[in-house]
N, C-alpha and C positions, 0 to 999 in steps of 0.2 A: 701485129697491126690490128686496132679496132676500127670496126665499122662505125660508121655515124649511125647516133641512132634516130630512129623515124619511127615517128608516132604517128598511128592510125587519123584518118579526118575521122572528129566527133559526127555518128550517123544522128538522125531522128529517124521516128518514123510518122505517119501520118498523124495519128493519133497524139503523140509529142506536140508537134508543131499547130497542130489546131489547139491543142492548148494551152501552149503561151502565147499564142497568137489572137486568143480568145475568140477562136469561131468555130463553127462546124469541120467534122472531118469532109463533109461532103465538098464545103467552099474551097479546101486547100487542094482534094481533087481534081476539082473546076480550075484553079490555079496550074497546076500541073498540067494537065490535057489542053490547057489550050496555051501553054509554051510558057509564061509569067513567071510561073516558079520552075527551077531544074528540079530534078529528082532521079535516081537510079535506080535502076528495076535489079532486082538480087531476088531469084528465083522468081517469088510469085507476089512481093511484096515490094515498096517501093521504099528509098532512102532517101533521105534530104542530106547534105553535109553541111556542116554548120556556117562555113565560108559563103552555100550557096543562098543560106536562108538568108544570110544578112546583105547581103546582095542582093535580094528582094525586097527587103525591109529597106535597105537605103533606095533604091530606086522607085519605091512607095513613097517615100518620105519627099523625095524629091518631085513628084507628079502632081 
């Protein structure tokens, strides 16, 4: 019997997503800390999954 296989969600990390997003790391931060963007904390450094970034981008897009 095979398992299905699962593939990992694509991370970023801050520094990624500020730039394709073309802004500061400190704005996506700011995004992050006050609730706008999700992001998951993995030890001492933060992940975005790529599901969660475009879900920020479209409810951007929509505002």
């Amino acid at each position: 019997m095979t398992s299905p296989s699962t593939t990992p969600p694509t991370l970023y990390t801050i520094a990624e997503v500020a730039a394709l997003l073309k802004v500061s790391a400190k704005t996506v931060r700011r995004w992050i800390e006050a609730g706008e963007l999700i992001a998951h904390r993995l030890g001492h450094q933060f992940r975005i999954t790529e599901s969660d970034l475009t879900a920020f981008i479209r409810q951007r897009r929509e505002a």
